[in-house]
N, C-alpha and C positions, 0 to 999 in steps of 0.2 A: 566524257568517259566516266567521270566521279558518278554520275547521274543513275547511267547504264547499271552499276553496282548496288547503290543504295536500292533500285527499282529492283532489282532481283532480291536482293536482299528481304523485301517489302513483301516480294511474291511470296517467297517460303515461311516468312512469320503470318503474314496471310494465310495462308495453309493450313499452320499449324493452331491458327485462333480459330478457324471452320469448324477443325477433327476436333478442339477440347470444349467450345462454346456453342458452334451453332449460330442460331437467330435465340438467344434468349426473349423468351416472351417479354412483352414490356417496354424491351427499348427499341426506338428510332432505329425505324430501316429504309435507307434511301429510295427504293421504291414505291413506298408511302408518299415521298415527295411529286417523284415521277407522275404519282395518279392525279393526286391532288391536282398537280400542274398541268396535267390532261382534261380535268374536266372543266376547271376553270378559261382553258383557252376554247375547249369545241364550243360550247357557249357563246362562247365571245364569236367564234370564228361562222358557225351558224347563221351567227345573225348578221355577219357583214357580207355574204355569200350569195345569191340568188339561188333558191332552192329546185334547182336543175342537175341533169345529169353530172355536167360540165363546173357548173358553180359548185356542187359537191364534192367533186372528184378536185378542184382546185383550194377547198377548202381544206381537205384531209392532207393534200398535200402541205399546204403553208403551218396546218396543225405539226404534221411529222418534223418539217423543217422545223420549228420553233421548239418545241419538245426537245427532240435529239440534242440541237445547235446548244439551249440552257443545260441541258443536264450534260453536257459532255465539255463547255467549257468554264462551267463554274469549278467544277472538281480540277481541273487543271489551271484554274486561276488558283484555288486555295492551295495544291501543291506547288505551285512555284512560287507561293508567299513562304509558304511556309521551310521549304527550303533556300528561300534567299536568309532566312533568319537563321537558320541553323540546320544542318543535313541531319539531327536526330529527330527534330521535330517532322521533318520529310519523310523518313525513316516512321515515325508513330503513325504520320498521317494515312499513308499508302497503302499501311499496316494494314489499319485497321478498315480503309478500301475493301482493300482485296480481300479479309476476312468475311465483310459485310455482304459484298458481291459473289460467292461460294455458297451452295446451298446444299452440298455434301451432306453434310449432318440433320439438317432440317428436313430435309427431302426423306430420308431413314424415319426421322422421329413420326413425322405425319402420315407416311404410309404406314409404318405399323401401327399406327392408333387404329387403323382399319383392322390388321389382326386381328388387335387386341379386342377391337369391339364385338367382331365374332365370335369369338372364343370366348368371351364372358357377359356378354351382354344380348347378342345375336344379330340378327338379321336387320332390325331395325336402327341400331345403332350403329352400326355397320355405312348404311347405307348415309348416315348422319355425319359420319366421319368421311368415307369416302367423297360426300359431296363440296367438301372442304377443299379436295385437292384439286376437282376436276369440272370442266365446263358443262358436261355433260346431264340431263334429268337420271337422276338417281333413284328415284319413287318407285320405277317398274322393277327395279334389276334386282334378280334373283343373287345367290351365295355366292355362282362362277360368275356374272358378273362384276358383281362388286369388286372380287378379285381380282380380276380381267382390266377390271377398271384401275384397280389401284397398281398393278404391275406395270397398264402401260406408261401412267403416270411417272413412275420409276424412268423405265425405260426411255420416253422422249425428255424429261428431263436430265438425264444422263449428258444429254448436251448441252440442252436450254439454260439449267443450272448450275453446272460444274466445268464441263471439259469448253465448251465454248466462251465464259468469261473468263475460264482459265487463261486460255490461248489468246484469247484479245489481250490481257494483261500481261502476258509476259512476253508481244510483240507489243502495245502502247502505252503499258504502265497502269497505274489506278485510273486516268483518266476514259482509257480505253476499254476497262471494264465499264465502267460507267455509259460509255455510247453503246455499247452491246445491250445492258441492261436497258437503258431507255428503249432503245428500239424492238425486244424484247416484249416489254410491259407495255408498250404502245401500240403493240399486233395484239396483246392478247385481251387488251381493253376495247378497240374499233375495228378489229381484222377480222368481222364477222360479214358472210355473207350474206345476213338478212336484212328484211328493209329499210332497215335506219342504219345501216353501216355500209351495204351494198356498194355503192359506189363514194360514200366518205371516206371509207377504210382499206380504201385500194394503195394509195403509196407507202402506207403503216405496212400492210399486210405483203406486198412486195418487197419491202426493203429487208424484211421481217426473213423473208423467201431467200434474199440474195446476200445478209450479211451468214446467215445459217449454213449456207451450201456446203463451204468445205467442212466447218466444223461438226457438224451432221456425220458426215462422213468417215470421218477422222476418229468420230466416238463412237460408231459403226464397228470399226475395224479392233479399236482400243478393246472392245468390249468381247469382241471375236476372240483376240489376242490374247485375253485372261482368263479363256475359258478352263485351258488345263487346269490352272490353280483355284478355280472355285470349283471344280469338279464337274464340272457342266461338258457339253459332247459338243468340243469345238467343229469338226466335220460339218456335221447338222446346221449350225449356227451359220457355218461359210454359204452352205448348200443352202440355207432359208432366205440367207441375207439376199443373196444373188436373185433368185426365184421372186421374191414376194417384196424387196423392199419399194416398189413402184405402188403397191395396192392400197393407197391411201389419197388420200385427198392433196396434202400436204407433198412438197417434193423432198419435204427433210425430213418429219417426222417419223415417214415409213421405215431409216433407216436403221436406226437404232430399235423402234420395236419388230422388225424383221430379225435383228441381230437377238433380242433378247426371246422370241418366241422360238429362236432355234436350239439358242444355247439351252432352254427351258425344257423345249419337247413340248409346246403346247401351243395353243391355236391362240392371239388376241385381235383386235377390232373385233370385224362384223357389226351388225345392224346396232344405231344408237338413236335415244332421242336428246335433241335439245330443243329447246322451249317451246317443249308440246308437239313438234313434226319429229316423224320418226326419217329419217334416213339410211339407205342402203349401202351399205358398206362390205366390201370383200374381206373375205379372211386372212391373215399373216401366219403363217406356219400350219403345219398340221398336228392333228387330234393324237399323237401318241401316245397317250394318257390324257386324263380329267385334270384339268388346273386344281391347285387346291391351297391352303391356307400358307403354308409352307412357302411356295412359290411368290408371296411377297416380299419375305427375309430372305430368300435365293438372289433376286431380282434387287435387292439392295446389296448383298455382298458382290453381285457382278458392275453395279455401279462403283460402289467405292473401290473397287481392283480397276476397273477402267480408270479411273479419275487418277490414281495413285500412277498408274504406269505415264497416263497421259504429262500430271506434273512430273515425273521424275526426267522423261523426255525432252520436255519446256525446258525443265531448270538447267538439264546439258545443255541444250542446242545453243541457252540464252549464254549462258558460263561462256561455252567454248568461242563463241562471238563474242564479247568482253574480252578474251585472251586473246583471240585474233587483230583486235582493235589494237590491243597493247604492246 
C-alpha cells in the first residue's frame, strides 16, 4: 500500500518538474539511451538474421522484445533498490522519472521556436526549426505548411508525449512510463514503411499501434473536453473528431489531430513528402479559415488544458483507489 502512495506522490512532483523545467537542454534524457540501445542491437540483430521476409520480420521482433524488456526492467530494478534503502530516495527517483518522461513543456518550447522563426527570421528558418520536430521533408513546404506541420506535431504529441506516459504512470509507476516511452521511440526510430524498415519494423510499429489505442483516444476526448476554456468551438471539434479522425494512416494519430483541426476551425494532413516520395494524404477538418501563425500558440494552450485535466483525473481515480485499498 506504502508503495501505491509514494508512486502517486512521484506522479504529481513529476508534473510539477515538467511545468517548471522541461527537458533542460544539456542534460541526460532517457530516451537518448533508448536510441542508443536501438541501434546497437538492429546491427547486431541484422547480422544474425537471414535477410528474408520472415528473417526480418523475426529480427525486428527479438529487436522490440529486447529494447522494451531493458528499458522497462532496469528502471524498475533501480526503483525497487532504491526504495528498499529508503522510500525518499524512491520518492526522488520516480520523481524525477516521471518529470523526465512528460514532454508538456518541451513540446511548447520547440513548436514555438517555429513561430518564432516566422516572425523574425522567415520562411527559411522556419522550415529549419519545424524540421526539428517532425519526420516529414520540410524543404518544399510553404508558410501553411510549416504551420500545419508544426500544429499537428502539437496535436499527436498531445498523446505520444504527455497524456499517454502520463496514464501508463499513474497505472504502473516510473517503470511504466518507461515501457511506453521505449516502445514509443522504437516505432518512431524502425516503424517506417520503407525499404529498410518494411518488414523489420513491423512489431515496433504494431505494438507502437496497440499500446496507443486507448490513450489516443482518451487525449482525443480530453482535448474536446477543454475546448470551452481555451475558447476554441467545442461542437466543431466533436463534429470533426467523429468525421475525420479515420483519415490518416495511423489508427491513433488521426485522433487527436482530428480533435485539434476542429477545435481550430482549420484543415491539417493532406499531401506530404518523406525522403523524396511525395504521398497522398486526405484532409482532417475543414477550410473555415486560413491556418495561421497564431494557431501554433492555440494548439499548445489546448495541449496543456488537455494534459492538465487529464492529470488531475489520474491523480483522483489513483487517490481514491489508495483510499479504497485502505
Amino acid at each position: 500500500m506504502s508503495i501505491l502512495i509514494y508512486s502517486l506522490l512521484a506522479l504529481f512532483l513529476g508534473l510539477c518538474l515538467d511545468y517548471v523545467l522541461g527537458d533542460p537542454r544539456g542534460w541526460y534524457h532517457p530516451v537518448m539511451a533508448v536510441g542508443w540501445l536501438t541501434v546497437r542491437l538492429e546491427s547486431l540483430l541484422r547480422a544474425l538474421f537471414r535477410k528474408t521476409k520472415t528473417g526480418e520480420r523475426l529480427a525486428g521482433l527479438a529487436l522490440t522484445a529486447l529494447v522494451v524488456g531493458i528499458s522497462t526492467l532496469l528502471p524498475a530494478g533501480a526503483l525497487f533498490l532504491c526504495y528498499r534503502i529508503h522510500p525518499l530516495a524512491g520518492i526522488l527517483l520516480e520523481s524525477l522519472m516521471c518529470g523526465t518522461l512528460l514532454a508538456a513543456k518541451s513540446l511548447k518550447t520547440e513548436s514555438m521556436k517555429v513561430a518564432d522563426a516566422l516572425e523574425r527570421e522567415g520562411l527559411s528558418a522556419a522550415r529549419q526549426a519545424v524540421s526539428m520536430i517532425v519526420g516529414r521533408d520540410t524543404d518544399c513546404l510553404d508558410e501553411a505548411g510549416v504551420i500545419r506541420a508544426a500544429v499537428e506535431t502539437v496535436a499527436e504529441n498531445t498523446s505520444d508525449g504527455v497524456v499517454a506516459p502520463l496514464l501508463f504512470m499513474a497505472c504502473f509507476g516510473g517503470a511504466g512510463g518507461f515501457f511506453y516511452k521505449s516502445v514509443n521511440t522504437l516505432d518512431s526510430m524502425v516503424g517506417y514503411k520503407n525499404d529498410t524498415y518494411r518488414y523489420f519494423g513491423t512489431a515496433a510499429a504494431k505494438l507502437d499501434d496497440f499500446v496507443n489505442f486507448i490513450p489516443a483516444r482518451i487525449s482525443a476526448l480530453m482535448m474536446i473536453a477543454v475546448c470551452g476554456f481555451c475558447g476554441m468551438d467545442q461542437n466543431h471539434a466533436w463534429r470533426i473528431f467523429r468525421r475525420d479522425r479515420k483519415n490518416h494512416a495511423s489508427p491513433n494519430s488521426g485522433q487527436t489531430e482530428a480533435a485539434a483541426a476542429g477545435a481550430l476551425q482549420v484543415q491539417l494532413a493532406g499531401d506530404a513528402w518523406y525522403f523524396g516520395k511525395k504521398y497522398e494524404k486526405p484532409w482532417i477538418g475543414d477550410d473555415v479559415r486560413p491556418i495561421e501563425r497564431r494557431d501554433i500558440a492555440r494548439s499548445c494552450r489546448l495541449m496543456f488544458a488537455a494534459s492538465y485535466l487529464t492529470a488531475a483525473i489520474a491523480l483522483a481515480v489513483k487517490g481514491a483507489f489508495i483510499c479504497f485499498l485502505l
